[in-house]
N, C-alpha and C positions, 0 to 999 in steps of 0.2 A: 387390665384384668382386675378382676374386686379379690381385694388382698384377703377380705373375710371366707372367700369361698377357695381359694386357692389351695389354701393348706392350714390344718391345726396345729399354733403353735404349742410354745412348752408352757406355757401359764396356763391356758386353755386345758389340755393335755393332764398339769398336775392336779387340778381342781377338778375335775373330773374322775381321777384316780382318786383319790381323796373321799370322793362319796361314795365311789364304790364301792370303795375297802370298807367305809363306815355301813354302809347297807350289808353288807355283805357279813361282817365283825355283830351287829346287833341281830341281825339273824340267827347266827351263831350259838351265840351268848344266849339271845333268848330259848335257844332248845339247851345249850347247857354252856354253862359261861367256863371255856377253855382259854377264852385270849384276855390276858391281863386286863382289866378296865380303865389304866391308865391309855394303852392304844386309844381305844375308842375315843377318847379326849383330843388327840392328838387333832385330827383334820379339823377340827372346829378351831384349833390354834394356827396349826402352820397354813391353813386355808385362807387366816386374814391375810397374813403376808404375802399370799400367791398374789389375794385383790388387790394388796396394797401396790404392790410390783405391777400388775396389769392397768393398774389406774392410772401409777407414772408415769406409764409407758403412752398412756392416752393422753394425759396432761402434757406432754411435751412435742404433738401431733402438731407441727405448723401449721397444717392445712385449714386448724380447725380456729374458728373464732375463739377470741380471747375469755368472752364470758363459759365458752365450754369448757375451756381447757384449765378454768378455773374451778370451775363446779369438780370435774375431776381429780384436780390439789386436794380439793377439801373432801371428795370419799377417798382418797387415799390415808388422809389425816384420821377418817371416820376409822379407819380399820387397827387403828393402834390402841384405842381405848375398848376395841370387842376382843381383839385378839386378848387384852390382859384381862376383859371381865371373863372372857374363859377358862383363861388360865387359872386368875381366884376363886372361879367355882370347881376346876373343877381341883385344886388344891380343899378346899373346903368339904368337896363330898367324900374325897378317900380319904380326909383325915378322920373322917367322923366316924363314931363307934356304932353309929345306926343309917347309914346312908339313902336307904331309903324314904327316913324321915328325915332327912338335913337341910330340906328345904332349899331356896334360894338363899346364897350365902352374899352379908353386904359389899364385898369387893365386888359381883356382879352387877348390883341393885346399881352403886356407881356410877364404876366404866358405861354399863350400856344407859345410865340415863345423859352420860355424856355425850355417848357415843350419838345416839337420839337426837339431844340437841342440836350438837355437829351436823347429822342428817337435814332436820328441818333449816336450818341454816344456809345449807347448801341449794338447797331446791329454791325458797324464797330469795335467795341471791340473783336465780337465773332470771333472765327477762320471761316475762308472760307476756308481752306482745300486746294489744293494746284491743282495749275491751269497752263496751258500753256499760251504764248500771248495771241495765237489766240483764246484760248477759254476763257481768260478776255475780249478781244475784243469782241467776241460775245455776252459776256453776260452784257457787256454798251451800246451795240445798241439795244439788246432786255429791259433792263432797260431805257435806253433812249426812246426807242416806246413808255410803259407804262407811261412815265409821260409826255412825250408830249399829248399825251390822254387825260390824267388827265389836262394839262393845257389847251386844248381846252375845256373843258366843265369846267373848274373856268373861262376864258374867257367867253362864252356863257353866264352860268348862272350866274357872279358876276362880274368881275373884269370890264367889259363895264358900269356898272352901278355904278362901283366905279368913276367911269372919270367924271361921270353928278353929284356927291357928292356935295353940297349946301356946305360942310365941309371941304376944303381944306386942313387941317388941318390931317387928317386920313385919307387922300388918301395913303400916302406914309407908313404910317405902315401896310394900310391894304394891298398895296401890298404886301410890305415884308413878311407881316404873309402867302398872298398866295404861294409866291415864297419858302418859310421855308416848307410849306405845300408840294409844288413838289417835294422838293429834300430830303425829306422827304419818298416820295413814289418812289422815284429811290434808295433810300439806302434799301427799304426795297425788290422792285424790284430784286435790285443786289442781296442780300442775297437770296430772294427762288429762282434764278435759279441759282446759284450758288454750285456746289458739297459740301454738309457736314454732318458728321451726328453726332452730338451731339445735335443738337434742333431734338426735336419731329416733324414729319412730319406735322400729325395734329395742334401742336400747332403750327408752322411756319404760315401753311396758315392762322389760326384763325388770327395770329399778322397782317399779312397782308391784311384781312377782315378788320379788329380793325381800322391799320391806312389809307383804303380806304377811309373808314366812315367817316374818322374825316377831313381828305381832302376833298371829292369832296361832302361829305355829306352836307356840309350845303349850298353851293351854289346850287347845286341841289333841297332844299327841300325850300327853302328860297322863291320862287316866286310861290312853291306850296302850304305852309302852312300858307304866311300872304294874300293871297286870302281867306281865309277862315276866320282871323281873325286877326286884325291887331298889336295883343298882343301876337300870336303866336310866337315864336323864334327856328330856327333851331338847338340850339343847346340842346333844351328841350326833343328831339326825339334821333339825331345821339348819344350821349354822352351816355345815357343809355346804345343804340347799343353797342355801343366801348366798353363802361367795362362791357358788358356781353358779347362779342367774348374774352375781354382780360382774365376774368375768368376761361373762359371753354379753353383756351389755356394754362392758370398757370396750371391747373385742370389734363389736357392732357398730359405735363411735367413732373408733377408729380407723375404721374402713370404708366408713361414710363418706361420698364423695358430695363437694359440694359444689361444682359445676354441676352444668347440664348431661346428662347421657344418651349419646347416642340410640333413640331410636325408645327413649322413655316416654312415657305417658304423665301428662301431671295426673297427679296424685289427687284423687277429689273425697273430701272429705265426709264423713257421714254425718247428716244433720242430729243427730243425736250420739250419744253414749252408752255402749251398754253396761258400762260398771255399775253407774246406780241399780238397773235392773237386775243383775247379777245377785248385788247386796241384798233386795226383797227376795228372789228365788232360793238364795240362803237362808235368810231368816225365814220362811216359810218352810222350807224345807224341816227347819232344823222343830218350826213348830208342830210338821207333822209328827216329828223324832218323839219330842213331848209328850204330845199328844196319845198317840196309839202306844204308849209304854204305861200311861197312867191314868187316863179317863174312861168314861162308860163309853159306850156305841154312841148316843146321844150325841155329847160332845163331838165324837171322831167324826161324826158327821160334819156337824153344824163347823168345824173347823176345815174341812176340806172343802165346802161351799165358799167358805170366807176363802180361800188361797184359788183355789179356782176363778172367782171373782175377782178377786186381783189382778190373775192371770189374764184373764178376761179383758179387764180397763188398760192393762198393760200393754196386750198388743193393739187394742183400738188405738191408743197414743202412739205405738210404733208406725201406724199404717197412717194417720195425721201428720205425723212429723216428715212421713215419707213423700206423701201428697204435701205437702208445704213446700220440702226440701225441690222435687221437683218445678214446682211450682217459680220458686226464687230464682233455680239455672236456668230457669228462660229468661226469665226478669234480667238477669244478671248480662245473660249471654245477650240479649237485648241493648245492652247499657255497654258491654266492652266491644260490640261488633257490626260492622257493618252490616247496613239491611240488605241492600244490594247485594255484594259479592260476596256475604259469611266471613269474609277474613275479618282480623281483629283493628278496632277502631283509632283513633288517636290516642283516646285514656290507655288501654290496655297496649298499646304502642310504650308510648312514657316509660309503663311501670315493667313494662321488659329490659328494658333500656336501662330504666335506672337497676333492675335486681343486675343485671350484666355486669357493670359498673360498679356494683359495691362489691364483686367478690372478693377477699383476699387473698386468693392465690398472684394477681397481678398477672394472667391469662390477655391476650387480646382478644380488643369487641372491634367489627367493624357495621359501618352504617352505611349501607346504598339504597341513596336516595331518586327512584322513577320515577322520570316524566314524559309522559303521550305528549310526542309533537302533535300541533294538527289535529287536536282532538275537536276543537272549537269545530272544526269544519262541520266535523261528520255530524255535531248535534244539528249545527246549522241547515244543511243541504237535505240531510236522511233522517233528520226527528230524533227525539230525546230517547225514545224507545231502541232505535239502532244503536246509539252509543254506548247505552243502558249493558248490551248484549256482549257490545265491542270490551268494556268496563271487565264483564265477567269472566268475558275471554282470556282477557289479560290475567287478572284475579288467578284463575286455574294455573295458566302456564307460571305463572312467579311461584308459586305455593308447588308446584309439582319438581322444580328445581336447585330445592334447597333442602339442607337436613333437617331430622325431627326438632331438632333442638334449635332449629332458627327462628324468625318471627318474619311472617311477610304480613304487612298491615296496611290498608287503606287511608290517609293523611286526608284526603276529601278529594273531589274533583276528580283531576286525570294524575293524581300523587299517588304514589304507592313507597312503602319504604321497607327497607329488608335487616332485622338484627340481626350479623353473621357474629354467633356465639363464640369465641376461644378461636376466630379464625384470623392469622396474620393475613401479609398483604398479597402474598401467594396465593394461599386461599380464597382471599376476597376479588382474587384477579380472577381465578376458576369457578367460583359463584356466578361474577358478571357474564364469563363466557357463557356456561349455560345458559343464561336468561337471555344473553343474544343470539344465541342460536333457539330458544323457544319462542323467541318474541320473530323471527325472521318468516314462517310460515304467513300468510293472510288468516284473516279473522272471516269467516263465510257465517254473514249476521242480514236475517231477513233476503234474502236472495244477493243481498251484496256483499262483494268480497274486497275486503277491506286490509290495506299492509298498514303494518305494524313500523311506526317510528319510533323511538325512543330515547331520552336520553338519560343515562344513570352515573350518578356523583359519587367515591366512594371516599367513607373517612375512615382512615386508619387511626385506632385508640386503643388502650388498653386499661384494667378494672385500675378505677380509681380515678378515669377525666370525668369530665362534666359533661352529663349529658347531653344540653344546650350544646356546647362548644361543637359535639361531635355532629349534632346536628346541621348547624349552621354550617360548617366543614363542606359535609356532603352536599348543601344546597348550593355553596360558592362552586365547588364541581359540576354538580349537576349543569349548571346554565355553561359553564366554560365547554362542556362537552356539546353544547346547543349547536355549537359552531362548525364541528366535525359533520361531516354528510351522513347520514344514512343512522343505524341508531349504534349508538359507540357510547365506551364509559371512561372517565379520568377517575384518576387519585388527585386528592386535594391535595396540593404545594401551597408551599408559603408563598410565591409569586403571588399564587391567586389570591391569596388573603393580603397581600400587598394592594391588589388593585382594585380590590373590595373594601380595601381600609379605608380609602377617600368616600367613598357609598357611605360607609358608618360614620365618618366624621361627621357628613354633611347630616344625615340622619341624626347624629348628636345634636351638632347645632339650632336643626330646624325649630323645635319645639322654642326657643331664644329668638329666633327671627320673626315666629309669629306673635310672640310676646311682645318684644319688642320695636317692633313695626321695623324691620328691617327689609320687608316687602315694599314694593311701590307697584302702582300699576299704569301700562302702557295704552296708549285705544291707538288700534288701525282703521281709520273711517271704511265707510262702506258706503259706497257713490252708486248713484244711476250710472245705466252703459249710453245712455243718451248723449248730447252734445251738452248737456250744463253742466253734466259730471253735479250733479245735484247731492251732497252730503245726507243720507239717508241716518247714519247711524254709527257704531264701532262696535267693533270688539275688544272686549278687555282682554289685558294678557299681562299676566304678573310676570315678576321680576325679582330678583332678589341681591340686596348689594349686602352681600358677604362680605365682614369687615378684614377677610384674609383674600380671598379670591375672586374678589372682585366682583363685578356684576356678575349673576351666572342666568343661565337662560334659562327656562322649564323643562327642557331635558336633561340639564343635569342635578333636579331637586326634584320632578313628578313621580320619576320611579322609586324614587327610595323614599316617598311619601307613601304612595300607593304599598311599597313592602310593610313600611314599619306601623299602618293604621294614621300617619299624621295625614292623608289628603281630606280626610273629614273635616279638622279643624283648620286645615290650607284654606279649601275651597269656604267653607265660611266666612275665613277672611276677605275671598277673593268676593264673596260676594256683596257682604256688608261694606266693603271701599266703596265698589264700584256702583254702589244704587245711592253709597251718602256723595259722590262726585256725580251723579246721573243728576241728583236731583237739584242743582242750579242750570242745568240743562234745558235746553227750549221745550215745551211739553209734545211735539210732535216729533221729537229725537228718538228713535230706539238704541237697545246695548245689546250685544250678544256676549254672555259668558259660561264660559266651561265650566263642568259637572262631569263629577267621575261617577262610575258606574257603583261607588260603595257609598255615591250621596243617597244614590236611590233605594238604599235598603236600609237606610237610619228613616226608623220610623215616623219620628219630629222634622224630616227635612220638610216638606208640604209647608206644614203649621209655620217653621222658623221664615221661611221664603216668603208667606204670607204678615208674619209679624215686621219684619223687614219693610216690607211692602210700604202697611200703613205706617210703621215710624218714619217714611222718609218721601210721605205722602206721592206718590208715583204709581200713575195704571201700570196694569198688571201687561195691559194686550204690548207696553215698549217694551219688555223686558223678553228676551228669546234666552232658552237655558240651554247649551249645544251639550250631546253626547255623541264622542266618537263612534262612528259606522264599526271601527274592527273591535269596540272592546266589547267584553264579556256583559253584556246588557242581557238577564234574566227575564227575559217579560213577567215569569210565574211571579218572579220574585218582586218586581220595581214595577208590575202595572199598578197597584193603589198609590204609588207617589205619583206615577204618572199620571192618572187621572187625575188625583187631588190638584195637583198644579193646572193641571187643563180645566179643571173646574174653577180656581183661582182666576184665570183667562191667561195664564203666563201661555207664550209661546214656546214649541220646543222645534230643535232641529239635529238632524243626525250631519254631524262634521266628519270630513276626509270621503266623502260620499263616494261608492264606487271601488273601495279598495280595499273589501271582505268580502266572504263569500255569504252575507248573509242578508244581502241586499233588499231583496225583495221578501225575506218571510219580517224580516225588521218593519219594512213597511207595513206588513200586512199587522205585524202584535203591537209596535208603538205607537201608540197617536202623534204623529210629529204636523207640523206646519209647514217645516222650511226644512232642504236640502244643500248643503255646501258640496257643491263638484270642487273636489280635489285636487289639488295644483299639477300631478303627473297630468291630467287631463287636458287642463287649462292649457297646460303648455305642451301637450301634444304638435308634433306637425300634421301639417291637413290630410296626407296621405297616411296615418297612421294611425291614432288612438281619436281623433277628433269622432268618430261615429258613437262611440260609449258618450261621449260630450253632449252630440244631438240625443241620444236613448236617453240620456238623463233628462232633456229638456222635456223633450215626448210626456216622459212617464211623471215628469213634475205638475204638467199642464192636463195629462190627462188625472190626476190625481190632486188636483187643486192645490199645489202646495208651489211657495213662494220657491224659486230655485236662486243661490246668490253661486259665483264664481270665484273661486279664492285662486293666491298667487298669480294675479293677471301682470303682466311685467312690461308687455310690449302692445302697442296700440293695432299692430295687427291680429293679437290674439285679441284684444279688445272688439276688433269690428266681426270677428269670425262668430265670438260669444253672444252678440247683441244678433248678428245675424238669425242664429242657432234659436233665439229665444227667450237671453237670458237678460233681465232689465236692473239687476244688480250684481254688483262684482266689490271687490278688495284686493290689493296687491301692489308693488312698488313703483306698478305705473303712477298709481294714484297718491300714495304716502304710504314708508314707510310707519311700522306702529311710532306712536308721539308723545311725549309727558301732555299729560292732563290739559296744564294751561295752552300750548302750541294745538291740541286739537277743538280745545273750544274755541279758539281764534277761526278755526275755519267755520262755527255755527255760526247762523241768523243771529244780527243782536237781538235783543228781550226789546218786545213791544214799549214804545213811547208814550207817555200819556195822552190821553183824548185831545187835550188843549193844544196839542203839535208834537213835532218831531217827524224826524223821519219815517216813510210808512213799512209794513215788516215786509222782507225781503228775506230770499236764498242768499247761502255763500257759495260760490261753485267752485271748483277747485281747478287749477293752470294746468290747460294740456302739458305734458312736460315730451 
């Protein structure tokens, strides 16, 4: 419950009495002065001490950040040096033999230009949050509007009557106190238009009500309230004022919550200020006041034109500011959210995440992390448009199952991530259930109806982990839940981050191994299916000898290349070895090497393949570049790499042929050359998968494209392949993969001189 609405307390309560009695007491007095004038002093004294008490009471709020609770020490601090300037004025006016003229007495002049001080001190302490030039520039000339305002009406109502002062003597302090008083209301100016949000909204403006008062308050009230009685004093009235806005502002601070609330709205800011405009509508105002009390008809005119005109420029800049203002939340809304689905993007993802995280109350934040099994399919088989659909599907239901105060955001692809705001693991377990029981219904997208798999990671954290940490948390859950059937969610365990630790290690390492040529690369020839087993070619295949674990093979260093961004500079590697060893190679030798799907979206790969090329003087047509059949191959995205390499004359071919679902649209958007039938195939039995075997051969032959056979092992599979079609193959019938120099032993030597030698010859390689 908001402690602020619940009930008024007794500080609240006293300050409030306080003005009463004094509204109430000058009423009085001003029809016939029956209550002593010492009373009327009174709440302007013991009213500091209400604020000073309600301030402490605010200063000592744990909930609140340290810079607030400090800003509230120091007006607490503020209210001892007004509480005594009142005291010594008003010791000074009832001592005096003429009270009405006794003017401002110097024990006030003082305390309140201390007190003042203190003020400005306090505010410039607070953080202002963080600004460009031009938006500090604009917010000293709209702070400058406001107090020049403010000092034309201390001029009007005071400071002209300070000049005719019989007392020479207090002319010059009571300037100074005016002048403490202005800059005074441009420090507090600057702060409310100024971006920040650790003061309470409410209690901001109260502070700024507070120190209007105490500024223009008493010249203002000064020619109205000693017409009435000449023992009146303006500061009998405003002071009151002041520590009853200053209360209900500690009051408003203190009740401020600074988590999220349930079922709140953020809070959107208005592209401008109206205080500056406030300020001219005053000053104009007060020039009509002027005006129509002292000049001809003439003038009265020609000066309500001028203020009209004003008014005039003034809302045309409100209705620009307003049309700009919108203009930017699209801009905005554009830049934090996805186009697709309208949920909030990875930027505005982060900065949820991180405001969660830095609250100090030390509240729990949890993070689960969505992943579409199978999503690959549906683009593949039903087009980018179905998915599109499926995307939004999803989008609704995650976003319909969470509270106001959560964040469901789109991370890219088939990622979605959820901040569960102040929610323990309980909570975060009741979250998940919802979304699997939303995500369990089919998606009915384009006539087709589409289930929903899932799998979601969740990390338990609370204000004050690292972002990152919680992130990655939920991603190592996320894939452990891959494993469970149907769509299901874990909590992350340290087990898991045990068996993820080896992933980062080697992730650490990698970037050292390709430094340091800790890489070596293997070739598996690639033979005709004929009777000479005639050496066509190899495939390269890296390696890596980890100087802790020994050799490891590319399944245990491609994935966590492919995670962490190193397969760009892998495959680079892999590629410059393999064309500077290609090229003491017989010139009618080919290579085949692997390329990941994020070679083909570095812009420079084309150009670098080509620069390679000519350094290592070698045609373009031996070189075949393979891209896996199942991975995520964007045509939109990797057809100009693919062309430019086809234009180069590199060959390309789709490897693991057969064993996605996205076979034939792949054909149709890659340009490839050559197809690798997949080793499940290869080694089918005849009565089993061998027909997919022949449909590959079919459709390679109908489609002009070179088809090779990979993991051929047994010479029966050999004769069933060659039957089928197929006129190249690799596999352990023929050679295991081979260090460099053991596979160039199986190439043709290099031609002989003209003058003799032997003539150029095959090497074939021993039925085994």
């Amino acid at each position: 419950m908001d402690v602020f609405r619940s009930r008024p307390d007794r500080p609240l309560l006293a300050s409030g009495a306080l003005l009463l009695f004094t509204l109430i007491a000058v009423t009085i007095n001003a029809i016939s002065p029956v209550i002593p004038w010492i009373f009327l002093w009174l709440p302007g004294i013991l009213g500091a001490a209400v604020l000073g008490i309600e301030s402490r009471r605010t200063a000592r709020a744990e909930h609140l950040a340290p810079p607030v609770r400090q800003f509230w020490n120091r007006i607490a601090l503020v209210c001892l040096p007004v509480g005594l300037g009142n005291t010594a004025q008003a010791m000074h006016t009832l001592a005096a033999e003429d009270p009405a003229n006794a003017g401002v007495g110097p024990g006030q002049i003082i305390f309140q230009g201390v007190a003042v001080l203190l003020v400005m001190y306090a505010l410039l302490r607070l953080p202002f949050g963080q600004q460009t030039r031009g938006d500090l520039f604009r917010v000293v000339l709209d702070a400058s509007t406001v107090m020049l305002a403010c000092a034309v009406f201390l001029w009007h109502f005071s400071a002209r009557y300070a000049l005719d002062d019989d007392d020479p003597r207090m002319l010059f302090p009571s300037l100074a106190l005016s002048l403490l008083a202005l800059l005074a209301v441009f420090a507090v100016a600057k702060f409310l238009l100024t971006s920040q949000n650790q003061i309470d909204t409410g209690a901001l403006r109260m502070i700024g009500v507070a120190v209007a008062i105490g500024a223009v308050g008493p010249p203002i009230l000064r020619p109205l309230i000693t017409a009435l009685d000449p023992n009146l004093f303006p500061d009998m009235i405003d002071l009151p004022a002041l520590f009853y806005c200053g209360v209900i502002a500690a009051r408003r601070q203190r009740a401020a919550r600074t988590g999220p609330q349930r079922g709140a709205k953020p809070v959107r800011r208005r592209p401008f200020s109206f205080l500056p405009y406030t300020a001219i509508a005053a000053v104009d105002g007060l020039l009509l006041m002027v005006t129509w009390q002292n000049d001809s008809t003439d003038r009265r005119i020609v000066v309500v034109a001028a203020v009209l005109l004003t008014g005039v420029v003034v809302l045309r800049q409100i209705t620009a500011f307003q049309d700009n203002s919108r203009l930017l939340q699209r801009l905005d809304h554009g830049a934090t959210h996805d186009a697709l689905t309208e949920l909030p993007n990875r930027v505005l993802f982060h900065e949820r995440l991180r405001r969660a995280v830095e609250a100090t109350d030390g509240r729990p934040v949890a993070v689960a992390l969505i992943d579409l099994d199978d999503f690959k399919e549906v683009n593949d088989t039903l087009g980018h448009e179905v998915g599109d659909q499926l995307l939004i599907a999803v989008a609704q239901r995650l976003n319909g199952c969470v509270r106001a105060e959560d964040t469901v955001a789109r991370l890219g692809g088939d990622e979605f991530v959820v901040v569960l705001d102040g929610a323990d693991p309980a909570a975060a377990d009741l979250a998940a259930q919802r979304m699997i029981e939303a995500l369990k219904a089919p998606v009915l997208a384009d006539g087709h109806e589409l289930p929903i798999r899932a799998s979601i990671g969740i990390a338990d954290g609370r204000a004050g982990d690292d972002p990152s940490v919680l992130l990655r948390q939920a991603d190592i859950a996320m894939y452990a839940a891959k494993v469970i059937p149907g769509t299901a969610s874990l909590h992350y365990e340290h087990e898991m981050g045990a068996t993820s630790a080896g992933h980062s290690e080697l992730g650490a390492d990698l970037p050292a191994a390709i430094r340091d040529d800790q890489l070596f690369l293997l070739f598996q020839p690639i033979v005709t299916l004929d009777k000479d087993r005639r050496v066509l070619g190899a495939e390269a295949l890296v390696r890596w000898a980890h100087p802790e674990h020994g050799t490891l093979a590319p399944d245990a260093f491609i994935p966590v290349a492919e995670r962490t961004g190193l397969i760009v500079p892998l495959g680079r590697w892999v590629l410059r070895a393999a064309l500077r060893r290609m090229a003491q190679w017989p010139a009618d030798t080919v290579i085949s090497i692997n390329i990941s799907a994020r070679d083909l979206r570095e812009p420079d790969f084309a150009p670098y393949v080509a620069d390679l090329l000519a350094e290592y003087g070698i045609a373009p047509g031996r070189v075949t570049l393979e891209v896996t059949e199942s991975m995520p191959v964007e045509p939109g995205e990797s057809d100009a790499a693919l062309r430019s390499l086809r234009g180069l004359g590199v060959k390309l071919a789709l490897d693991d042929f057969g064993t996605g679902n996205s076979t034939l649209s792949l054909l149709h958007d890659v340009p490839v050359d050559e197809v690798k039938l997949d080793r499940s195939f290869t080694q089918a039995a005849p009565d089993d998968r061998i027909t997919v075997a022949a449909g590959v051969a079919h459709l390679a032959q109908a489609l002009s494209l070179h088809a090779v056979a990979e993991g051929v092992e047994t010479e029966e599979q050999a004769d069933r392949l060659r039957e089928l079609g197929y006129r190249a193959a690799q596999g352990y019938l023929f050679a295991r993969p081979l260090p460099a120099a053991d596979f160039e032993a199986l190439l043709p030597p290099a031609p002989m001189p003209a003058h003799g030698g032997s003539p150029h010859h095959s090497r074939r390689l021993p039925v085994k």
